[in-house]
N, CA, C and O atoms as CSV, one atom per row, in Angstrom:
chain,resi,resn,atom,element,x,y,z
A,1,UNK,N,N,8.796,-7.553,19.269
A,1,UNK,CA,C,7.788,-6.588,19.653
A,1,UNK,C,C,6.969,-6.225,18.412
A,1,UNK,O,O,7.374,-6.159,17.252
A,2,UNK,N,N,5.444,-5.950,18.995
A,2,UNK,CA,C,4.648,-5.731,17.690
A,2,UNK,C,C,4.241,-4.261,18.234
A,2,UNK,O,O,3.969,-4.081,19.421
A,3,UNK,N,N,4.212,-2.721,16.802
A,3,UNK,CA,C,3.535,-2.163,17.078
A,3,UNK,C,C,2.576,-2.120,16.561
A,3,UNK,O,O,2.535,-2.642,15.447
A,4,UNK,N,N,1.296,-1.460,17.126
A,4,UNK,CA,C,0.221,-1.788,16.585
A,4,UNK,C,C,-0.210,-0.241,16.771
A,4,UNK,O,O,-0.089,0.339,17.850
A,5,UNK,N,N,-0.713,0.348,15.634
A,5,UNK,CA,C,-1.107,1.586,16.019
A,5,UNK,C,C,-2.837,1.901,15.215
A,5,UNK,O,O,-3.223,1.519,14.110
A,6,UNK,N,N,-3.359,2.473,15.949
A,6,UNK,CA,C,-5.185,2.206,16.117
A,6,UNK,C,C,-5.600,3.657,15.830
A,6,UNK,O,O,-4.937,4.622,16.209
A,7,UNK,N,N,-6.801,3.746,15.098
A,7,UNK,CA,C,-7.654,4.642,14.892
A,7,UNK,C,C,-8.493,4.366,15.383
A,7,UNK,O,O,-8.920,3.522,16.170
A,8,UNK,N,N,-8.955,5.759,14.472
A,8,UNK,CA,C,-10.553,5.831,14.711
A,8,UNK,C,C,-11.363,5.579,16.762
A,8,UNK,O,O,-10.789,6.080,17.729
A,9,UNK,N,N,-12.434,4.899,16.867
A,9,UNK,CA,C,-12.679,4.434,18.466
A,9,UNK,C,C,-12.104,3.228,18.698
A,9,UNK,O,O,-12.720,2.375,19.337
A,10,UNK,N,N,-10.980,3.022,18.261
A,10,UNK,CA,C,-9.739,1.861,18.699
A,10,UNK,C,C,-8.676,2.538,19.325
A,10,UNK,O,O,-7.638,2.047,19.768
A,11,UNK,N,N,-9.054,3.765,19.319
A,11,UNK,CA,C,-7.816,4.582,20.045
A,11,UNK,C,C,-8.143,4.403,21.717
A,11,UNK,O,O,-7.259,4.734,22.506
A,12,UNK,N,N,-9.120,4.001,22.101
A,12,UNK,CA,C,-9.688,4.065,23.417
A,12,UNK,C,C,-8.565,2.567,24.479
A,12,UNK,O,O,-8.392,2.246,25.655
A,13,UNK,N,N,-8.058,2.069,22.980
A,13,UNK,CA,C,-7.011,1.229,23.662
A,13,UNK,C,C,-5.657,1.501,23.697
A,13,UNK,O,O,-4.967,0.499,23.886
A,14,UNK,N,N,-5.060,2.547,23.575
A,14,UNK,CA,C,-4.056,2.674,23.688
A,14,UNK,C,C,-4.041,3.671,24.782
A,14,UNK,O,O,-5.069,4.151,25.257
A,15,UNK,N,N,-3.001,3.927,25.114
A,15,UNK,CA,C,-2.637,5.502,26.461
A,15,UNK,C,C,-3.283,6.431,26.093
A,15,UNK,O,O,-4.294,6.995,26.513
A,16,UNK,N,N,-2.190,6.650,24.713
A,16,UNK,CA,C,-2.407,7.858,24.352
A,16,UNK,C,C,-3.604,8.107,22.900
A,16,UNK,O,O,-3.564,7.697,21.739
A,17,UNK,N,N,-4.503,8.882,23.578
A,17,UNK,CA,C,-6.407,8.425,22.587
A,17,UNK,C,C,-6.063,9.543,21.930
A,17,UNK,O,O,-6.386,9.457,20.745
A,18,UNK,N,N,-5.341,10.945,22.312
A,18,UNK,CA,C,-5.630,12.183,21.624
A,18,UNK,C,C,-5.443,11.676,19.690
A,18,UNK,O,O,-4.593,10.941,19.187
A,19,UNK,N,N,-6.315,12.238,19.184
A,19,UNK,CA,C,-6.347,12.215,17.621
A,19,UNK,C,C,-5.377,12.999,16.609
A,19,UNK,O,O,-5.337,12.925,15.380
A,20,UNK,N,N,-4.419,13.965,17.708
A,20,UNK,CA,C,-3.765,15.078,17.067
A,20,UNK,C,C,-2.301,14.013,17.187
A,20,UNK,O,O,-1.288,14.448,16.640
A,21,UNK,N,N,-2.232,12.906,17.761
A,21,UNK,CA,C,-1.211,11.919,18.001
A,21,UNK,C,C,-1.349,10.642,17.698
A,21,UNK,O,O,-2.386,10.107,17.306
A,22,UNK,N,N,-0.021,9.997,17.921
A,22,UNK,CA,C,-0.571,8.514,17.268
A,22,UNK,C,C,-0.612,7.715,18.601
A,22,UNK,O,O,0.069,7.881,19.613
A,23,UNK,N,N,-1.677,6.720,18.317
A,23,UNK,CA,C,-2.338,5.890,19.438
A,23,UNK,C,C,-1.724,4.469,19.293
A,23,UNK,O,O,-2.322,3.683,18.559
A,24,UNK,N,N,-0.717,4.107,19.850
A,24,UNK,CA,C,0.549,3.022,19.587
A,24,UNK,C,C,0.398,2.286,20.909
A,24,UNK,O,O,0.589,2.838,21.993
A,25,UNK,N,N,0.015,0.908,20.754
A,25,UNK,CA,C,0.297,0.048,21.707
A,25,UNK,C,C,1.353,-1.315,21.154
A,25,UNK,O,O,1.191,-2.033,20.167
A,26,UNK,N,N,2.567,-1.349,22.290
A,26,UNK,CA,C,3.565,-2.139,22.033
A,26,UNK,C,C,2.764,-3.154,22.924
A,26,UNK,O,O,1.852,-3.020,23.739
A,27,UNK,N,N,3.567,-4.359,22.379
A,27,UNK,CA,C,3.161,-5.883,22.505
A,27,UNK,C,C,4.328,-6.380,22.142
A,27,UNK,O,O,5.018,-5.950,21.217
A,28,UNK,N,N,4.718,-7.786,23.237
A,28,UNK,CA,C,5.721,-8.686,22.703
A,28,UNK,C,C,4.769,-9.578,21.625
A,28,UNK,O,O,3.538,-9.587,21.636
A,29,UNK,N,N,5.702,-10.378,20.625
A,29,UNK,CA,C,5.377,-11.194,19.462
A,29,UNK,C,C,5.297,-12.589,20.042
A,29,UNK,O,O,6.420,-12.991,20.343
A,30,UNK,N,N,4.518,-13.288,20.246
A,30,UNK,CA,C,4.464,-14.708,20.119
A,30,UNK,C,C,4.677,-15.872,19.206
A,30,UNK,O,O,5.088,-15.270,18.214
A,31,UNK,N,N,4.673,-17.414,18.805
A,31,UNK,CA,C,4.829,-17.815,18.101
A,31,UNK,C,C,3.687,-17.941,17.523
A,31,UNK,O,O,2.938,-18.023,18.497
A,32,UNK,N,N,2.845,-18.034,16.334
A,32,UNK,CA,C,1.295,-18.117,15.794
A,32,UNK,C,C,0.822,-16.659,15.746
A,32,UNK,O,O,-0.335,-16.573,15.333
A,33,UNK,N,N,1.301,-15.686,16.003
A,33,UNK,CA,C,0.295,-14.904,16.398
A,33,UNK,C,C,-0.085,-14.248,15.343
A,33,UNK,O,O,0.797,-13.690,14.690
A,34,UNK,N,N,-1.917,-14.109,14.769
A,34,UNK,CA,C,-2.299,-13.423,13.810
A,34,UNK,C,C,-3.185,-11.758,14.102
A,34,UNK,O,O,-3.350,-11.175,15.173
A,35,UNK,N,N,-3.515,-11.449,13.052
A,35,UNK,CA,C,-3.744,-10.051,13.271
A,35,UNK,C,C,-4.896,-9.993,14.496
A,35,UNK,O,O,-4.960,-9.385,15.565
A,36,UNK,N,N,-5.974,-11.156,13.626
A,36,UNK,CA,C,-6.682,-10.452,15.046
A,36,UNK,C,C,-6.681,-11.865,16.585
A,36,UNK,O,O,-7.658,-12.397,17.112
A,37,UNK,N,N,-5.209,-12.060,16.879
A,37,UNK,CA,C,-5.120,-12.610,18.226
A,37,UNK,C,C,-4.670,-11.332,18.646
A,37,UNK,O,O,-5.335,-10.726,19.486
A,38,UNK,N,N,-3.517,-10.782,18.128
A,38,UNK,CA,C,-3.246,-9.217,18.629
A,38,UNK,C,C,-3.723,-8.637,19.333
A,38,UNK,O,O,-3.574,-8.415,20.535
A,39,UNK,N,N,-4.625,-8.214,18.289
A,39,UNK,CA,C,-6.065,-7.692,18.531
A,39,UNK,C,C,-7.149,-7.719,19.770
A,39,UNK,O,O,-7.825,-6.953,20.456
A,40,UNK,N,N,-6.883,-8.996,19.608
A,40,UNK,CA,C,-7.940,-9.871,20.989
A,40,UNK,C,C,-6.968,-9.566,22.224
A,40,UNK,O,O,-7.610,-9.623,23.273
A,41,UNK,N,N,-5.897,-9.324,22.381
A,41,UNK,CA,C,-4.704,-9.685,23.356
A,41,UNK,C,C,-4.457,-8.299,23.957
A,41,UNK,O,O,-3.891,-8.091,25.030
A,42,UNK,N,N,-4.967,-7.362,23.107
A,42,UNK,CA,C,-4.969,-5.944,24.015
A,42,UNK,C,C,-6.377,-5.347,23.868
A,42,UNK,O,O,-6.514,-4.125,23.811
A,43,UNK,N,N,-7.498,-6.241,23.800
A,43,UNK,CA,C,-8.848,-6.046,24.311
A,43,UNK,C,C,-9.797,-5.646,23.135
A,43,UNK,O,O,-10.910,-5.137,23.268
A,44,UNK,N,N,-9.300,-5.896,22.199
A,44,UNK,CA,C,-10.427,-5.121,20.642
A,44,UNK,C,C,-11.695,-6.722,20.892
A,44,UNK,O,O,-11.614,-7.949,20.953
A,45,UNK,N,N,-12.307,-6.095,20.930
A,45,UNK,CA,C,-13.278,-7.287,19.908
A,45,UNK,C,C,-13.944,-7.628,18.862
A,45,UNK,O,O,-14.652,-6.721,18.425
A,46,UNK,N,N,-13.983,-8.654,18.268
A,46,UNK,CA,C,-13.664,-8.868,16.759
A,46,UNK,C,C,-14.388,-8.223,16.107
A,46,UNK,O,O,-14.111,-7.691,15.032
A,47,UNK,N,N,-15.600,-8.187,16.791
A,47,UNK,CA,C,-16.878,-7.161,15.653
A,47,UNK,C,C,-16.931,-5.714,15.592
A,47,UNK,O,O,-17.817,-5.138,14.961
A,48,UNK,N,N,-15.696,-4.890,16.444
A,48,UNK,CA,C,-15.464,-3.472,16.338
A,48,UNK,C,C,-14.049,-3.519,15.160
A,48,UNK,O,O,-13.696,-2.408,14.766
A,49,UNK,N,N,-13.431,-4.474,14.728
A,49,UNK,CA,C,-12.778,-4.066,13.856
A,49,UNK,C,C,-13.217,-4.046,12.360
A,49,UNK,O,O,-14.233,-4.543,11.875
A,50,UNK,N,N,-12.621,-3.635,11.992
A,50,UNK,CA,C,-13.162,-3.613,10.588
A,50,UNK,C,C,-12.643,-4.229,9.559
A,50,UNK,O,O,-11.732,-4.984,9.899
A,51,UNK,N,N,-12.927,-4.205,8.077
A,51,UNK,CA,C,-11.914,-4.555,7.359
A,51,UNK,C,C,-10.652,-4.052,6.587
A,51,UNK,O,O,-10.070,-4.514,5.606
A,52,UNK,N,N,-10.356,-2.608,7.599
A,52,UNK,CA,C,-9.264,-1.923,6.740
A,52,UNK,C,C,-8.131,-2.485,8.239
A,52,UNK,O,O,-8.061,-1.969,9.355
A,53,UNK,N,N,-7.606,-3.325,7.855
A,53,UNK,CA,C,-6.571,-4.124,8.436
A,53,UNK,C,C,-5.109,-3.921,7.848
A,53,UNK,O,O,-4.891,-4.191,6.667
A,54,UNK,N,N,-4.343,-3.553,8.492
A,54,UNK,CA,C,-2.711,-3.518,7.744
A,54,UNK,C,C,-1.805,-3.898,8.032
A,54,UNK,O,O,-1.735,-3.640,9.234
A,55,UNK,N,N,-0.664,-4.560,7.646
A,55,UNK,CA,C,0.914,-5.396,8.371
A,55,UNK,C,C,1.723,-4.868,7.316
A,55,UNK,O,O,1.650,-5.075,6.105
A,56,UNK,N,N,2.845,-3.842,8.261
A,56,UNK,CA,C,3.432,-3.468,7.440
A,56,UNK,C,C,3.079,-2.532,6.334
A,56,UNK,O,O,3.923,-2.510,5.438
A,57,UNK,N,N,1.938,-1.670,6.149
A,57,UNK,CA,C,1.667,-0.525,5.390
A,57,UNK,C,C,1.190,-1.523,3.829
A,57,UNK,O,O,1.161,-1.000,2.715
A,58,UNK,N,N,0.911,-2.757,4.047
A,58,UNK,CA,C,-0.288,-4.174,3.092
A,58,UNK,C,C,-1.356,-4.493,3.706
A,58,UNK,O,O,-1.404,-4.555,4.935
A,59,UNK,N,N,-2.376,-4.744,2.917
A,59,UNK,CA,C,-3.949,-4.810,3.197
A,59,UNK,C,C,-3.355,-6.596,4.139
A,59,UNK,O,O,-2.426,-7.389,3.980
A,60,UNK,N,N,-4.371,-6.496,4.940
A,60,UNK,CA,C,-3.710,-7.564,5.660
A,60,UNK,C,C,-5.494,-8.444,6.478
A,60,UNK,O,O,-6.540,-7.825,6.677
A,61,UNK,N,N,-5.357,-9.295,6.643
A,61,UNK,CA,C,-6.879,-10.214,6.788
A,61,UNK,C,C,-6.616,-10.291,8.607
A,61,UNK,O,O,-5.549,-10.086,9.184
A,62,UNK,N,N,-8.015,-10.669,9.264
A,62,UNK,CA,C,-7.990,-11.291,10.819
A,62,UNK,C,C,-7.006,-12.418,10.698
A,62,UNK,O,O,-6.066,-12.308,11.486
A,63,UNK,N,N,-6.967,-13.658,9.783
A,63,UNK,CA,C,-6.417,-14.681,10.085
A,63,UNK,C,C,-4.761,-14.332,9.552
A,63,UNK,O,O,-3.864,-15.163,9.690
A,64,UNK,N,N,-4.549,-13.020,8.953
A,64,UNK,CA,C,-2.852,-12.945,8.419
A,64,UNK,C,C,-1.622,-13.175,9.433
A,64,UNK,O,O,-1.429,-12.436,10.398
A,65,UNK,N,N,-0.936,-14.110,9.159
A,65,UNK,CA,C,0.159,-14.172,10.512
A,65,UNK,C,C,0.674,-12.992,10.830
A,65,UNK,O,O,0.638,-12.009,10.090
A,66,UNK,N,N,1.282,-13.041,12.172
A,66,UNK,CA,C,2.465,-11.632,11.971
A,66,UNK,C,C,3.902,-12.314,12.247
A,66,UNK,O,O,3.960,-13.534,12.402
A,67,UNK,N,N,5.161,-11.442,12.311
A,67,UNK,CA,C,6.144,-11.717,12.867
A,67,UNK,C,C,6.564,-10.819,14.059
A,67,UNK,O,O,5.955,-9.809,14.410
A,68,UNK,N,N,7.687,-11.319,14.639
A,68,UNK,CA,C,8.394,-10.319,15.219
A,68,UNK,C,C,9.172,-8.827,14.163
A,68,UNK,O,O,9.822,-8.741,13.121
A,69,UNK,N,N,8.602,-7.843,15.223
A,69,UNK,CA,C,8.960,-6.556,14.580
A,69,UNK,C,C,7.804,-5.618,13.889
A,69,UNK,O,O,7.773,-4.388,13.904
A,70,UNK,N,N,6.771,-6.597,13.219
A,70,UNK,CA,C,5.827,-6.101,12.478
A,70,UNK,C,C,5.098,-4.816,13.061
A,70,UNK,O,O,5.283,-4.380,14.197
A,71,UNK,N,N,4.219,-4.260,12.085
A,71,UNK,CA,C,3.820,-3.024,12.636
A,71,UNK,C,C,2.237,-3.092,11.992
A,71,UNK,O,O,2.039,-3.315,10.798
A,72,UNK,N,N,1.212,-2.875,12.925
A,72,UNK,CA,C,-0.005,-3.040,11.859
A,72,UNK,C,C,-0.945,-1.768,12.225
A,72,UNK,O,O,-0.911,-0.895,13.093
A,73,UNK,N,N,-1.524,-1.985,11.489
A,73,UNK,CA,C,-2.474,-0.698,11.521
A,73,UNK,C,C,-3.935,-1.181,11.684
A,73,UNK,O,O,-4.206,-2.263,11.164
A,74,UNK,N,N,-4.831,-0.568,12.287
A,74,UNK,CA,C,-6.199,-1.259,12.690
A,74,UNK,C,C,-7.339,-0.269,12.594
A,74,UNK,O,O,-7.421,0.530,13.527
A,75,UNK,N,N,-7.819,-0.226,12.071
A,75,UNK,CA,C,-9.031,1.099,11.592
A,75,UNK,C,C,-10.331,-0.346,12.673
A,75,UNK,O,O,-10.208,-1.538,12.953
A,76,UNK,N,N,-11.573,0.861,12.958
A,76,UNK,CA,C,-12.741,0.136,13.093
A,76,UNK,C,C,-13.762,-0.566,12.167
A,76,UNK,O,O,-13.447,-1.029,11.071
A,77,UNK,N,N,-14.926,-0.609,12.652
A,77,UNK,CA,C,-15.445,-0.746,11.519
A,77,UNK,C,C,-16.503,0.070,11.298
A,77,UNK,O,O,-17.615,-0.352,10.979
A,78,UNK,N,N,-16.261,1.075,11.429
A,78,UNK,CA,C,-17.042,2.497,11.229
A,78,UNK,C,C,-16.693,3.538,10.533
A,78,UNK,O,O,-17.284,4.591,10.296
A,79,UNK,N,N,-15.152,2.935,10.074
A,79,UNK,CA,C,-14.142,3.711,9.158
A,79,UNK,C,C,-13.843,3.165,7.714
A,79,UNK,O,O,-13.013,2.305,7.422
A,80,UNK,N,N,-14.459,3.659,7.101
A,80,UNK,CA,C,-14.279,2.832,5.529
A,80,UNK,C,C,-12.919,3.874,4.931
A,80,UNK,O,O,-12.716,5.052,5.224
A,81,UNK,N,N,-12.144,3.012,4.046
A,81,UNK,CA,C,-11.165,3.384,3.073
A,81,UNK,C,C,-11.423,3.407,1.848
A,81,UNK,O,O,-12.435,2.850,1.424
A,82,UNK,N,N,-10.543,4.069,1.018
A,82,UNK,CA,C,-10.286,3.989,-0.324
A,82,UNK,C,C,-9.179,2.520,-0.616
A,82,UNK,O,O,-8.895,2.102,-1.739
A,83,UNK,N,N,-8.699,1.942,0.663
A,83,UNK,CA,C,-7.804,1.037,0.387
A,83,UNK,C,C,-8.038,-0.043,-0.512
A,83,UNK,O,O,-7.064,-0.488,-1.119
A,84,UNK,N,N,-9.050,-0.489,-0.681
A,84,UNK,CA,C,-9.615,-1.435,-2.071
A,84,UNK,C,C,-9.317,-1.159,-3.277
A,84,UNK,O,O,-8.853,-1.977,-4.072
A,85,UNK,N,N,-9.680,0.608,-3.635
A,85,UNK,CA,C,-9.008,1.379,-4.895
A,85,UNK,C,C,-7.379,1.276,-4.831
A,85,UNK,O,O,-6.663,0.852,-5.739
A,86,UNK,N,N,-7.016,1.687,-3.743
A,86,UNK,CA,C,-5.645,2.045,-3.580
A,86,UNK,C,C,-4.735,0.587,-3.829
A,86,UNK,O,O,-3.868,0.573,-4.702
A,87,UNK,N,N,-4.987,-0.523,-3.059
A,87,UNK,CA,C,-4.585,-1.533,-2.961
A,87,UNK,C,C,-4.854,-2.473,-4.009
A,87,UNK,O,O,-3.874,-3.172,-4.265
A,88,UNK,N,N,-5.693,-2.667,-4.572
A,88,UNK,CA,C,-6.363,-3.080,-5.925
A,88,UNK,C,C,-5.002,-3.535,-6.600
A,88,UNK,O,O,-4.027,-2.815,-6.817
A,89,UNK,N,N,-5.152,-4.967,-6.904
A,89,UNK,CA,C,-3.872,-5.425,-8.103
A,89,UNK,C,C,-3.791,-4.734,-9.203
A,89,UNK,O,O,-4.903,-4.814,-9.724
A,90,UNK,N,N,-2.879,-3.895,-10.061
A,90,UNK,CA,C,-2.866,-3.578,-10.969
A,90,UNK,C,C,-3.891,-4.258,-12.150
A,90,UNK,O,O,-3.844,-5.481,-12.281
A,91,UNK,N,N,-4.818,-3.470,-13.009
A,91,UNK,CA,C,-5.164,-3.946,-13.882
A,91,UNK,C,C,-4.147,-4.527,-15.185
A,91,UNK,O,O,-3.131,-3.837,-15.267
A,92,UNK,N,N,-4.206,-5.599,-16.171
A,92,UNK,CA,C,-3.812,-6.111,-17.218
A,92,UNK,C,C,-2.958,-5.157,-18.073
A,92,UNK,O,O,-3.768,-4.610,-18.821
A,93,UNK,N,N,-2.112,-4.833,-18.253
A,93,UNK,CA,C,-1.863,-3.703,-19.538
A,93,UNK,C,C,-1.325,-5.048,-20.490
A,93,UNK,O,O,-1.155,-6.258,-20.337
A,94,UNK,N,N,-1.157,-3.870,-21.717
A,94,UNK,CA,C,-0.922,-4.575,-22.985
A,94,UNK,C,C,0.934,-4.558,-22.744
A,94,UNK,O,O,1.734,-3.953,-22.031
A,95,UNK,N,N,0.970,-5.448,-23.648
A,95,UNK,CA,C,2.593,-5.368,-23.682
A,95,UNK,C,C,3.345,-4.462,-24.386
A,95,UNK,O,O,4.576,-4.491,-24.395
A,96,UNK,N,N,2.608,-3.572,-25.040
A,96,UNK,CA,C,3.257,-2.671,-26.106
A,96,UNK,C,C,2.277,-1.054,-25.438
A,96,UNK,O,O,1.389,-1.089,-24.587
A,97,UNK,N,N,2.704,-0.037,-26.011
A,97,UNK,CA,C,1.924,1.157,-25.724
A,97,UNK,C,C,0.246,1.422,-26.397
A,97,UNK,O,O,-0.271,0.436,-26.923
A,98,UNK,N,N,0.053,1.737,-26.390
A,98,UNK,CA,C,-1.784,2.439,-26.612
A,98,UNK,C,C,-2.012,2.571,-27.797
A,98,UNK,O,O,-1.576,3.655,-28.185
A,99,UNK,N,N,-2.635,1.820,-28.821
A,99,UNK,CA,C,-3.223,1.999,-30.263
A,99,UNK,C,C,-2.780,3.556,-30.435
A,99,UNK,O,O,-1.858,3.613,-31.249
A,100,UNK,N,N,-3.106,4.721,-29.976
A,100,UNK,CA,C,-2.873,6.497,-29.672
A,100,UNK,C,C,-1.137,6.683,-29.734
A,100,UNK,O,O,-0.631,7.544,-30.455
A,101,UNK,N,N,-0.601,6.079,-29.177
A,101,UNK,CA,C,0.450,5.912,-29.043
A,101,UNK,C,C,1.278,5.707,-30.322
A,101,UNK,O,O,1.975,6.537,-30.905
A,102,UNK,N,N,1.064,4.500,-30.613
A,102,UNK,CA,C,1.527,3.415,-31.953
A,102,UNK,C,C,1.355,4.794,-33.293
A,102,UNK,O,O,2.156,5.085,-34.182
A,103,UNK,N,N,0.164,5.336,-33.007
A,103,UNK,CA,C,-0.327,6.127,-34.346
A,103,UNK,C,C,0.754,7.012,-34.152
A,103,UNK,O,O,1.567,7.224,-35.053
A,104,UNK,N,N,0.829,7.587,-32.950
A,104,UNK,CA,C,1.935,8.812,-33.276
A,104,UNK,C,C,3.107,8.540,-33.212
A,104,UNK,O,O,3.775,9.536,-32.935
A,105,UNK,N,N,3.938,7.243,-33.398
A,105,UNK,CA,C,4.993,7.289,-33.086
A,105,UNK,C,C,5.856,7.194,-32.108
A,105,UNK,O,O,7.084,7.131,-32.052
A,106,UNK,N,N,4.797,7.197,-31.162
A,106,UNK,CA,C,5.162,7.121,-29.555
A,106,UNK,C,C,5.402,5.707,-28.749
A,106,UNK,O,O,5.805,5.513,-27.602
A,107,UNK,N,N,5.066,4.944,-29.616
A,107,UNK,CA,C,5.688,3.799,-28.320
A,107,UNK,C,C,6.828,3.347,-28.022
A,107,UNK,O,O,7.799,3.869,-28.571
A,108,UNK,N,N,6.983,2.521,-27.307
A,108,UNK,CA,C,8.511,1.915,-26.455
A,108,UNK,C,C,9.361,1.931,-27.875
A,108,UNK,O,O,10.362,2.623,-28.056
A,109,UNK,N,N,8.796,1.073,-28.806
A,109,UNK,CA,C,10.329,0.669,-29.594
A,109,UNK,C,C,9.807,1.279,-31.016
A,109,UNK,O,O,10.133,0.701,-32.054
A,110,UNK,N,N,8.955,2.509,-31.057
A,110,UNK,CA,C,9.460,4.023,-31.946
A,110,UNK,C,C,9.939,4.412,-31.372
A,110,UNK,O,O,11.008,4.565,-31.964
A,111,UNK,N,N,10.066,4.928,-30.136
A,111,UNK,CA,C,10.511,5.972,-29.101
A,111,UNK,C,C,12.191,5.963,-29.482
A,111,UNK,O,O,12.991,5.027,-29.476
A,112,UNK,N,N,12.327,7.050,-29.731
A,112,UNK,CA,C,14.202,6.917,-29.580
A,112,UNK,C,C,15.129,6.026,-30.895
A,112,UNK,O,O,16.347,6.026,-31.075
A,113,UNK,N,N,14.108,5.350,-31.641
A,113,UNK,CA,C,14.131,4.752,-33.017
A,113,UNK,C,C,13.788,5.416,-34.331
A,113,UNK,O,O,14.119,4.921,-35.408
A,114,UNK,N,N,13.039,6.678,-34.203
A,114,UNK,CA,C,12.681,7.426,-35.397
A,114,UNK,C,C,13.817,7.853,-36.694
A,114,UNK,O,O,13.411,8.195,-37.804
A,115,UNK,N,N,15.058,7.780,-36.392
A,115,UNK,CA,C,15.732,7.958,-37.274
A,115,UNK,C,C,16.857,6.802,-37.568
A,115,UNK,O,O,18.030,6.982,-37.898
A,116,UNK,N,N,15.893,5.071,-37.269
A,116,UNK,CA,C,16.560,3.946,-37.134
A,116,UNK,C,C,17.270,3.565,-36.619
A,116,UNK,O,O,17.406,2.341,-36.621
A,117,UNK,N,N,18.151,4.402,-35.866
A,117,UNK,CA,C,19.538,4.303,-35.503
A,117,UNK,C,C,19.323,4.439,-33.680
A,117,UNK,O,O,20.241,3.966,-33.011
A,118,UNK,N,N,18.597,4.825,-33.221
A,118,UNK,CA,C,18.359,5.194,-32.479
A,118,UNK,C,C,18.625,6.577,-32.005
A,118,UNK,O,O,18.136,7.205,-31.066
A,119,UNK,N,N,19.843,7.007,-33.206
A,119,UNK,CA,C,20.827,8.182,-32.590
A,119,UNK,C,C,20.065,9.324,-33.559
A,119,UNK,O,O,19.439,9.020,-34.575
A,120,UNK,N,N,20.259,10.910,-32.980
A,120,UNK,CA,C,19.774,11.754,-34.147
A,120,UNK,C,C,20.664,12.111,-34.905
A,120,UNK,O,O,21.847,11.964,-34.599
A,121,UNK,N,N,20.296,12.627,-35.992
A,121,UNK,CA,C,20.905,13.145,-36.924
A,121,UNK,C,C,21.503,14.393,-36.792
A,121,UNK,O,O,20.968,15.475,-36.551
A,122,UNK,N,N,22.661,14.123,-36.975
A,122,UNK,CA,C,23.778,15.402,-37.118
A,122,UNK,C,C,23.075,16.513,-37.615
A,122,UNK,O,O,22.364,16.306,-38.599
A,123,UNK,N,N,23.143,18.209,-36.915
A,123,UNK,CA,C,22.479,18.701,-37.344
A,123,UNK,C,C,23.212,19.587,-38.751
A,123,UNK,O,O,24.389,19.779,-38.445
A,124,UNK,N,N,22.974,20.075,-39.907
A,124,UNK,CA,C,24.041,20.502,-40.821
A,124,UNK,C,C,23.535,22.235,-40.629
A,124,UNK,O,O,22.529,22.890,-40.904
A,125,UNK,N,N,24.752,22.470,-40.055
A,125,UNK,CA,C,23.994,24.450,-39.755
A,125,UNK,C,C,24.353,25.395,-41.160
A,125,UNK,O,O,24.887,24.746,-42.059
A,126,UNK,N,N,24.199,26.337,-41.340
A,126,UNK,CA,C,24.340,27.317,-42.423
A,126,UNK,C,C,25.391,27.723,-43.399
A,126,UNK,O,O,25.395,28.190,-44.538
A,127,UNK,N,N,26.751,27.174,-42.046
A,127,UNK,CA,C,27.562,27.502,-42.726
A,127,UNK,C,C,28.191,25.805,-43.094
A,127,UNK,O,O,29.422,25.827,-43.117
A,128,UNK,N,N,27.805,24.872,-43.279
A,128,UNK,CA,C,28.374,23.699,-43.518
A,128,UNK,C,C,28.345,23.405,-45.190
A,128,UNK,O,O,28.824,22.366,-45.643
């Protein structure tokens, strides 16, 4: 079984349209079946969806397979996201911490190394 749960004026396909609820239409899983046969199979048509597509809570394409169990999410295309920002591959980092970092002492392997040992120094109190 696939759920498929719809926003936005995609809610007009499920039972239940109210917006204060979620608009969930179950479907058995076939063999092949991609996001937007789904789609097509409980009446969307292709040019009301949009491109904020999801399988499984991942940015997900018309042609992405599904499986049995999957769960997708289907915005229109009248509904834009931040999901591009959100979803976006991590940018490049460096392998070590931040030039800012390095200066103060702060990176991975100063961190916890300042007194070589890794360990601190015994403290010697007043009366020692």
């Amino acid at each position: 079984m696939i759920g498929i749960h719809l926003y936005g004026k995609l809610r007009r396909f499920a039972a239940q349209r109210d917006a204060r609820s979620d608009s969930i239409v179950s479907v058995p899983w076939r063999e092949g079946d991609t996001v937007g046969a789904v789609a097509r199979r409980i009446g969307i048509p292709r040019e009301e969806l949009g491109s904020n597509l999801f399988r499984n809570g991942r940015y997900a394409t018309i042609d992405s397979p599904i499986a049995d169990g999957d769960r997708l999410g289907l915005f229109p295309d009248d509904m834009q996201l931040l999901y591009k920002w959100y979803f976006a591959p991590p940018a490049p980092t460096q392998a070590s911490a931040s030039p800012n970092l390095r200066s103060a002492g702060l990176d991975s392997k100063a961190a916890g190394s300042a007194s070589g040992s890794g360990e601190s120094e015994p403290s010697t109190g007043a009366g020692s």
